[in-house]
C-alpha positions in Angstrom: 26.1 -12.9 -6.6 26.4 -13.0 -2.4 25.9 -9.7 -1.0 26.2 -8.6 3.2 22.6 -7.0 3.6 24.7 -4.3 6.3 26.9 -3.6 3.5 24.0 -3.3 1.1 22.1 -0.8 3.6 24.6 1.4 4.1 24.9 1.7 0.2 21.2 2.5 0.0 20.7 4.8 2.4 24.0 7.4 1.0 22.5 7.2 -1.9 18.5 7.3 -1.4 19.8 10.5 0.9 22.1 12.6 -1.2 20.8 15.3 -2.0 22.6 19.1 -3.1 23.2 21.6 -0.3 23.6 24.5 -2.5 21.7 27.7 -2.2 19.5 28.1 -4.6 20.9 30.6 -7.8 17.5 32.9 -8.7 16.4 31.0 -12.2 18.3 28.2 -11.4 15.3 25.4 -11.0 17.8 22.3 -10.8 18.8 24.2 -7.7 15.5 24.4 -6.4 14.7 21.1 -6.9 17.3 20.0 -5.7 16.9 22.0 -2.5 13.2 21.6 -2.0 12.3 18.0 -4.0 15.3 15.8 -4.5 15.2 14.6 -1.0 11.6 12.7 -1.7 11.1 12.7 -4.9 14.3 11.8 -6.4 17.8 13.8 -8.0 16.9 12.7 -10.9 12.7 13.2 -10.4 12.4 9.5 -10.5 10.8 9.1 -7.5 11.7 7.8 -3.8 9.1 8.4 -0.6 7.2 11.0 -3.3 6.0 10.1 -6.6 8.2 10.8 -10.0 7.8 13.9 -11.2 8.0 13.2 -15.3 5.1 14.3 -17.8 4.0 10.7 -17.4 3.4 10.6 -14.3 1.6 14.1 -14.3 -1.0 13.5 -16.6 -3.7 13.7 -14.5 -2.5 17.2 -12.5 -2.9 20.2 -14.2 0.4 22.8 -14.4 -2.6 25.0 -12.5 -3.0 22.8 -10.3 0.8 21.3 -9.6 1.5 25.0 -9.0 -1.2 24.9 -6.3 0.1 21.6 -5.0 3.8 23.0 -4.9 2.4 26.1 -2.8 -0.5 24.7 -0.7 0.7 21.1 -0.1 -1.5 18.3 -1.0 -3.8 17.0 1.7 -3.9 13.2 2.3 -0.2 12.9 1.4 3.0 13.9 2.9 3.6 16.8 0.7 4.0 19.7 2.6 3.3 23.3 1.8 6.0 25.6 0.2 4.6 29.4 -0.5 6.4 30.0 2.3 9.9 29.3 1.2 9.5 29.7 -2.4 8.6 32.7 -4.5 5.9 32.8 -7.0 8.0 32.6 -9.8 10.4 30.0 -8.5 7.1 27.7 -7.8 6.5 28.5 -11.0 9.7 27.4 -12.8 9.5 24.3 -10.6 5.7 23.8 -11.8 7.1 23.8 -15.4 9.9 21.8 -15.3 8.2 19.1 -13.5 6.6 18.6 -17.2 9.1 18.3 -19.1 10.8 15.1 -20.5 13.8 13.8 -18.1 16.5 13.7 -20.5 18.0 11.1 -21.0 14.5 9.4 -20.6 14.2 6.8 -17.8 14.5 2.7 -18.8 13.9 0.3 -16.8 13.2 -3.2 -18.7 14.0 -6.5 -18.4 17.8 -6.3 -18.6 18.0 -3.8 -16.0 16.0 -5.8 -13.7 18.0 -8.8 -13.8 20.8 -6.9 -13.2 19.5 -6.1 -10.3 18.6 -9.1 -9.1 21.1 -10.3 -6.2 21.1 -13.6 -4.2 22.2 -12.7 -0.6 20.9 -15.8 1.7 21.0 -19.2 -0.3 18.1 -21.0 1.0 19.2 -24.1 0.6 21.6 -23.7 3.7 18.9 -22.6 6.2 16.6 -24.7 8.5 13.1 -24.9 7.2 11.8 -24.5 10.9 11.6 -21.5 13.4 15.2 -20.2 14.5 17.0 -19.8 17.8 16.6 -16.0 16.9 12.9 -16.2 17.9 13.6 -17.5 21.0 10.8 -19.8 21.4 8.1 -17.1 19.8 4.9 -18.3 18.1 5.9 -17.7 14.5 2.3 -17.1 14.0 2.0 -14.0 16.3 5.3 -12.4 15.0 5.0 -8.6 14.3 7.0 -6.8 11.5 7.0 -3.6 11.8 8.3 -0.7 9.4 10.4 1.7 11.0 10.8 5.0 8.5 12.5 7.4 10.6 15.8 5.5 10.5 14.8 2.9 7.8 15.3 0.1 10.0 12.6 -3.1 10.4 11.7 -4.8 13.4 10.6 -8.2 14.3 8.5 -8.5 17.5 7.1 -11.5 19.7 3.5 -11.0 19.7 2.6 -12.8 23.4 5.5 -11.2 25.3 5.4 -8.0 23.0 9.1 -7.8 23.0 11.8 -7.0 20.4 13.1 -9.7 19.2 15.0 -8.2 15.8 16.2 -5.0 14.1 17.6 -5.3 11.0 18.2 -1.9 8.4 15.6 -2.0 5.2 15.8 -0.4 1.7 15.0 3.4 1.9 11.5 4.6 1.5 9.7 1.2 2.3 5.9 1.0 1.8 3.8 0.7 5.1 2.5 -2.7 3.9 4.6 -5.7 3.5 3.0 -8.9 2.4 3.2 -12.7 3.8 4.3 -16.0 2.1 1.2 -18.1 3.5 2.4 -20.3 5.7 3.5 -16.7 7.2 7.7 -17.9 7.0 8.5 -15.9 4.8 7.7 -11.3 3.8 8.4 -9.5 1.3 9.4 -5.5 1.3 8.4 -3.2 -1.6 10.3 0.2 -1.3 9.2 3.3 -3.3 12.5 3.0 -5.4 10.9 -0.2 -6.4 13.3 -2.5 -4.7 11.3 -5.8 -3.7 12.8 -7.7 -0.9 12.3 -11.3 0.3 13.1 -11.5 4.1 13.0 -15.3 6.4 11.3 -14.5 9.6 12.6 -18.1 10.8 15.8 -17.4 10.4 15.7 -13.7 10.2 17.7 -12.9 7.2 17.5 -11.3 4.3 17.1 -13.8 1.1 17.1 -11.9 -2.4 16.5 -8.4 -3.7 15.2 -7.1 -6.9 14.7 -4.0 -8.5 11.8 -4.1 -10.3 10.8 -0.4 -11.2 12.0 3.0 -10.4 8.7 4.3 -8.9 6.7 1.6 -7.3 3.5 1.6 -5.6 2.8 -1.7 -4.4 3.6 -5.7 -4.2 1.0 -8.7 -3.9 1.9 -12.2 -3.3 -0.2 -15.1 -5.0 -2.4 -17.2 -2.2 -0.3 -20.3 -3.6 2.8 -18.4 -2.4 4.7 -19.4 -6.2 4.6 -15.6 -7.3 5.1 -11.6 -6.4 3.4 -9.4 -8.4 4.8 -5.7 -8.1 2.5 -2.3 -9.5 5.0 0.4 -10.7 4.2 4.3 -11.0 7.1 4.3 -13.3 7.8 2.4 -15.8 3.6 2.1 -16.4 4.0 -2.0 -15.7 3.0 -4.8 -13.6 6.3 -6.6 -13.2 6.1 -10.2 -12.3 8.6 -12.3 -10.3 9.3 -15.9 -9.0 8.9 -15.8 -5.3 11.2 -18.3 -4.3 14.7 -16.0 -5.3 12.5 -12.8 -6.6 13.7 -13.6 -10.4 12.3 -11.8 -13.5 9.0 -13.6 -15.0 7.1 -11.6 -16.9 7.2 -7.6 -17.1 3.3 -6.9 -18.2 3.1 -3.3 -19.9 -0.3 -1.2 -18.4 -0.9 -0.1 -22.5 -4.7 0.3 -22.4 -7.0 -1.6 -24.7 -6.9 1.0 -27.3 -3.4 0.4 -27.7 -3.0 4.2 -28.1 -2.4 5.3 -24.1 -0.2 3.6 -20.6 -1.0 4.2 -17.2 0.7 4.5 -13.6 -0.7 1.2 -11.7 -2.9 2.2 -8.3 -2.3 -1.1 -6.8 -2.3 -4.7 -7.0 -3.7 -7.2 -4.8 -3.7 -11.1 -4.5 -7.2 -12.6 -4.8 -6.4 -15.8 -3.5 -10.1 -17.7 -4.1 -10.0 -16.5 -7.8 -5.9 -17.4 -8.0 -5.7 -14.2 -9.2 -4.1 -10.7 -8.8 -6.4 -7.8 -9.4 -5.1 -4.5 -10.6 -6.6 -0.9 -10.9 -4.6 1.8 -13.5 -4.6 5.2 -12.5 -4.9 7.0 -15.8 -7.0 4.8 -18.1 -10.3 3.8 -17.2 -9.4 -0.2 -16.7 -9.6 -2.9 -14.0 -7.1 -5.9 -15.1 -7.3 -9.3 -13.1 -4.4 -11.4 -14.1 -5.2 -15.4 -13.3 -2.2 -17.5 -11.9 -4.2 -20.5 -12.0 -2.5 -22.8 -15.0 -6.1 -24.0 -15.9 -7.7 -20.2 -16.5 -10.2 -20.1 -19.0 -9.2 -18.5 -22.0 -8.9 -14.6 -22.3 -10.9 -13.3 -25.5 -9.5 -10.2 -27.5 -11.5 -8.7 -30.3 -14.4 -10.1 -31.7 -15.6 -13.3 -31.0 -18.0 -15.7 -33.2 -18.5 -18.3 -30.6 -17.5 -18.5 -27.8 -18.0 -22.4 -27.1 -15.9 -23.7 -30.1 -13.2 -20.7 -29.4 -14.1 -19.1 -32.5 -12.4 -16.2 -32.4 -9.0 -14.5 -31.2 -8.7 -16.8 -27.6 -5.3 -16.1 -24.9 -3.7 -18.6 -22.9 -5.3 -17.8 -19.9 -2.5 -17.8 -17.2 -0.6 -14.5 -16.9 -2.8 -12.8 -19.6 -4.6 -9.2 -18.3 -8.5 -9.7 -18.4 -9.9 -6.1 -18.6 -13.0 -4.7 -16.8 -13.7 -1.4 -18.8 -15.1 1.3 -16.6 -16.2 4.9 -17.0 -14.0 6.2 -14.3 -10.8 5.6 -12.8 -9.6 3.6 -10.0 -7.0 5.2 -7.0 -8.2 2.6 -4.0 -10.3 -0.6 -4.2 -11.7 -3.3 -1.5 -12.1 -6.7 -2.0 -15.7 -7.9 -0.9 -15.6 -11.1 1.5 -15.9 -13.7 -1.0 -13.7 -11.6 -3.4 -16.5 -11.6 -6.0 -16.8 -8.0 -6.2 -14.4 -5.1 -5.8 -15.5 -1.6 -4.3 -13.5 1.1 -6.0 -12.7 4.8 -5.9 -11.0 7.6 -7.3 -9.8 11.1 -6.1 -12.3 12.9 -8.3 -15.2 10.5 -8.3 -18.2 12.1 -6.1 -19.1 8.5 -6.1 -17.4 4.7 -5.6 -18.6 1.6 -8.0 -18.8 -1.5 -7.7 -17.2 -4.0 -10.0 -18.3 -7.8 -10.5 -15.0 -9.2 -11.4 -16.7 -12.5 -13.0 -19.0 -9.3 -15.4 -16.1 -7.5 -16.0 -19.1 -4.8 -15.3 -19.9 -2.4 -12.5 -22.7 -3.3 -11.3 -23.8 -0.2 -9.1 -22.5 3.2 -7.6 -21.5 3.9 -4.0 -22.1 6.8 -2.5 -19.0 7.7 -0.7 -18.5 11.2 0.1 -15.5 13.4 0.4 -11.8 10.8 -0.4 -12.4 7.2 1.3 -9.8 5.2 1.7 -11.3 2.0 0.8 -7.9 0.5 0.7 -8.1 0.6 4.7 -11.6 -0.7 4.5 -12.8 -3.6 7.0 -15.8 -5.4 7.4 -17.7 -7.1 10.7 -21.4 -9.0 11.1 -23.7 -6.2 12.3 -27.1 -6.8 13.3 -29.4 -4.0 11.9 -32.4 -2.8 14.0 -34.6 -5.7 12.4 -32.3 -8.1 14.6 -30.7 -9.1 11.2 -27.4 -10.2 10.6 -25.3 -8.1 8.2 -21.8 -8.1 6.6 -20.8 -4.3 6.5 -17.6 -2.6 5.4 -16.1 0.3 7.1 -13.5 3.1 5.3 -11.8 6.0 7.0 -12.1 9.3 4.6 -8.8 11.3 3.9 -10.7 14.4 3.4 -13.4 14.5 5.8 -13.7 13.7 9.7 -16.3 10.3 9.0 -16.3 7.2 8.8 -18.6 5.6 5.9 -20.4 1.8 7.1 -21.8 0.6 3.8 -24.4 -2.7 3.5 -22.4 -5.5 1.5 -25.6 -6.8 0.2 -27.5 -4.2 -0.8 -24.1 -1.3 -1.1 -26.1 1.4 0.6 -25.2 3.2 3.4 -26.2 2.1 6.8 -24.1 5.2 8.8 -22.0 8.3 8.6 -20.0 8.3 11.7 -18.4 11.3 12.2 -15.0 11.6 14.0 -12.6 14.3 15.2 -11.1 14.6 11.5 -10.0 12.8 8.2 -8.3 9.6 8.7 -6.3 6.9 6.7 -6.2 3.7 8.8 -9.2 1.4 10.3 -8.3 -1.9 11.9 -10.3 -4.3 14.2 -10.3 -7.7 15.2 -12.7 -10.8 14.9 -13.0 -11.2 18.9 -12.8 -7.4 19.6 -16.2 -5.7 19.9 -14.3 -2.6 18.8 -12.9 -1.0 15.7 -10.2 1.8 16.1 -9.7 4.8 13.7 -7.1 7.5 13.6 -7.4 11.3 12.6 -3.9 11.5 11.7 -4.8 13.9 8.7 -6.4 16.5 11.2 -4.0 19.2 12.4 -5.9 19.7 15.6 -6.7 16.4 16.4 -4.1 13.7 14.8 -2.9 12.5 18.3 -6.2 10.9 18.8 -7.4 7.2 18.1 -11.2 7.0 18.1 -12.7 3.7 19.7 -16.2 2.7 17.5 -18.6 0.1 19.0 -19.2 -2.2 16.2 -23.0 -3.1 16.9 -24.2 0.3 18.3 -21.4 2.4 15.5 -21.2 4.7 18.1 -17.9 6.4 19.3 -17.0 5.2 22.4 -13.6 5.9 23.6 -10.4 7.7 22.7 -6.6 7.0 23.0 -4.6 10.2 23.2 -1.2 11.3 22.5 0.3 14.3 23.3 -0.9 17.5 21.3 1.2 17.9 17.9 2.3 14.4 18.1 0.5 11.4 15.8 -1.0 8.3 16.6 -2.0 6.1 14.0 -1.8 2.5 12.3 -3.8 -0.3 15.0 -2.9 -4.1 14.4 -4.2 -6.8 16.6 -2.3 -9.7 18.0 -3.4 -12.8 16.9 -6.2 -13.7 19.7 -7.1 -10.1 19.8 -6.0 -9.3 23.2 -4.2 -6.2 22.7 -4.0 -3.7 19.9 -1.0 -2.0 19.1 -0.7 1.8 17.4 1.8 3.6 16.2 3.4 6.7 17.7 4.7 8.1 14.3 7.0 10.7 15.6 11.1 9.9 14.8 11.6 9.1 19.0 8.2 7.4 18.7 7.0 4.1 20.1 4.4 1.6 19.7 1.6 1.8 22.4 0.1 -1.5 23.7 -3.7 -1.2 24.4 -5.9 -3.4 25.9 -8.5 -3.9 23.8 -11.2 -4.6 26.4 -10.2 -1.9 28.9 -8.9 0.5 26.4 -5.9 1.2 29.1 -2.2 1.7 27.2 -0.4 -0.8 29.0 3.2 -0.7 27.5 5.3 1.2 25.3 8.0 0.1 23.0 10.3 2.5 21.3 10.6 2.7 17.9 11.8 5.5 15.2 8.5 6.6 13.4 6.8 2.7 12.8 4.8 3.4 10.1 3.1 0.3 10.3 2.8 -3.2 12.1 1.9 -6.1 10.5 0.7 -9.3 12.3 1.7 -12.8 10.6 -1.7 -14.7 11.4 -4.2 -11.9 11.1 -2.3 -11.3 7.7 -1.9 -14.7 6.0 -5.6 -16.1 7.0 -7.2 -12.8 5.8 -8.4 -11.2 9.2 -11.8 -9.5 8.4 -10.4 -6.8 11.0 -7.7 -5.9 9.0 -6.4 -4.8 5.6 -5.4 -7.3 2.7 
């Protein structure tokens, strides 16, 4: 089926933003919630830019503790505080219908996926080369950036950081798009669990699929043949054919008990091992899932020998190989050789370390307050020996610091402590910098800190104005300049010089979210996020 992608958005966006405008009838919790939470979480609490509010989802949260969340907000997220519109009883009725079963209960399998699926560009019918739409760009140094406050994309040349596109997204889309890896192609996961596949050559939109109704996150294989998407709800990895976004495989997150599912925390690509790696958020699991069609077998159950297969043996391609661990995963970080995975969770007062080829954690980090190891980079740092050093850096969503961990030995090397908790980090292989933000400080989220990367000192600051937010720092390619985002709805994206540290531009944009760079993307830039 051909679809026009204006056509499409406008669809969307009614619908992602009806919500009732009724005043809200004393014992009357639809009302409420439709007052209060329908707007991001969903009419029918199934999710959009908040998560789904269904027993399933909740298992982890307390009623106590939802109430709390309701009243107080939840720090790290966008959920804001509500004691002061709500009283205690409505908070309370909201608290406890949250937890009950949606009725009719939510499906979303394989034959409402395909029916989702729509073809809107044939591919076929397009040049396999940059367009006259990028008016002579490099297709390498291309930005995409995610534009929230009017759900809008934009497409930016990376030398003469100019506009070159705008073009209307799904609602709700997640900061972090991925790459095909020759960089031609991205694709869009929205929190409504639409996954989009967009041409940067030719700067249309391709296919769209729906592949949950509450999704976290997409990965796309290092071979570029598959997108893998994580879903809050339904508990599934959902797999698709990346060259039209078709259904492949739809992998249940049932835990190895058989007896419990789980929300997915993320997905990634692990391109050396030809492999996506998955954490679950409520059962104590790690699953990598090999795309390579010569995997070694998976084992389940008992095994007599393993060199003559004696024994219950998978196919190895597309079958879950579990890591089972003693806590739960919410963030992870690929070490550099994508051996080992550095994990966290919310309630952890420590991280672990996972050797994926173990299926084992092989020690504990000591990460205080809520890193977000998802935002984690690493650099060679010389310790005071004059010795060379790979270290990793995460900004903490609960506390103003900054942890720089040892990738050899996982011990601490610093605490650097900034203006206040953070959520991105982003630096460059030519820049003798690293920038963080404090964007989850109320005093102090209009400042960008500047860290030396050899002395892990705090050098320098880039200021907005009081009240405002300044966040999110991608490079250009050669690492000239770095660009952050002004997150305010009449926001912009500020061009830095990343020598002088002197804003030298502004380009207006409506709350980016994020920027994304094609080359520092696809080849793996150590400065930036994977």
């Amino acid at each position: 089926m051909m679809v026009g992608p204006l056509r499409l958005a406008g669809i969307w966006l009614a619908a992602a933003l009806l919500c009732p405008w009724l005043p809200a009838a004393a014992g009357d919790v639809k009302t409420l919630y439709g007052e209060h939470c329908a707007a991001c979480h969903g009419e029918t609490r199934l999710g959009g830019v908040g998560p789904a509010l269904l027993p399933e989802n909740l298992e982890r949260l307390r009623k106590p503790e939802a109430l709390k969340v309701i009243r107080e907000g939840r720090v790290a997220t966008q959920m804001p505080a509500f004691a002061d519109r709500l009283t205690g009883d409505e908070a309370q009725q909201l608290a406890e219908w949250i937890y009950s079963p949606a009725s009719p209960a939510p499906v979303w399998g394989a034959e409402e996926i395909r029916s989702s699926h729509v073809i809107i560009t044939d591919l076929a019918t397009l040049p396999a080369w940059p367009g006259p739409g990028l008016k002579g760009a490099d297709p390498l140094n291309l930005f995409v950036v995610v534009e929230t406050g009017d759900h809008h994309v934009s497409v930016l040349d990376g030398d003469k950081l100019e506009r070159l596109h705008r073009f209307p997204s799904r609602y709700a889309l997640h900061g972090g798009p991925k790459f095909s890896p020759d960089g031609r192609f991205v694709y869009f996961a929205s929190r409504d669990g639409w996954i989009s596949k967009f041409d940067l050559y030719n700067l249309v939109v391709v296919a769209e699929i729906r592949a949950g109704l509450n999704t976290r996150n997409a990965a796309v294989s290092g071979d570029g043949k598959w997108v893998m998407v994580a879903n809050y709800l339904p508990h599934s990895l959902v797999l698709l054919d990346a060259r039209d976004l078709s259904l492949v495989k739809i992998f249940p997150t049932l835990n190895a008990a058989g007896n419990k599912t789980s929300r997915v925390s993320a997905v990634y690509d692990a391109a050396p091992r030809r492999s996506f790696v998955a954490a679950l958020k409520d059962v104590p699991e790690a699953w990598e899932i090999s795309y390579d069609p010569l995997a070694e077998p998976v084992a389940e159950g008992l095994v007599h020998d393993f060199q003559y297969k004696e024994g219950e043996f998978k196919p190895g391609m597309f079958y879950p190989r579990r890591t089972m661990l003693k806590d739960y995963l919410d963030d992870f970080f690929f070490t550099q050789n994508y051996d080992e995975i550095l994990g966290s969770s919310r309630s952890a007062t420590k991280g672990q370390v996972i050797l994926l080829d173990g299926r084992k954690k092989v020690a504990d980090l000591d990460l205080p307050g809520m890193p977000h190891l998802g935002s984690g980079i690493t650099w060679k740092w010389k310790d005071p020996a004059g010795r060379e050093r790979t270290v990793m850096a995460s900004p903490n969503l609960n506390e103003g610091l900054v942890t720089v961990i040892d990738l050899d030995t996982y011990e601490n090397v610093k605490q650097i402590r900034t203006l206040g908790p953070g959520f991105f980090m982003r630096s460059h292989e030519k820049s003798r910098y690293a920038f963080t933000d404090s964007m989850m400080s109320k005093e102090n989220k209009h400042v960008l800190q500047v860290i030396d990367k050899q002395t892990l000192e705090v050098v320098g600051q880039i200021r907005a104005e009081p009240g405002q937010t300044l966040a999110h720092v991608e490079f250009t390619r050669d690492g000239r300049y770095a660009l952050a985002s002004l997150w305010e709805m009449d926001g912009a994206l500020l061009v830095i010089d990343a020598q002088t540290l002197q804003e030298v531009k502004r380009i207006p944009a409506r709350k980016p979210v994020g920027k994304y760079n094609v080359w520092n993307k696809i080849t793996r830039s150590e400065g930036t996020s994977h």
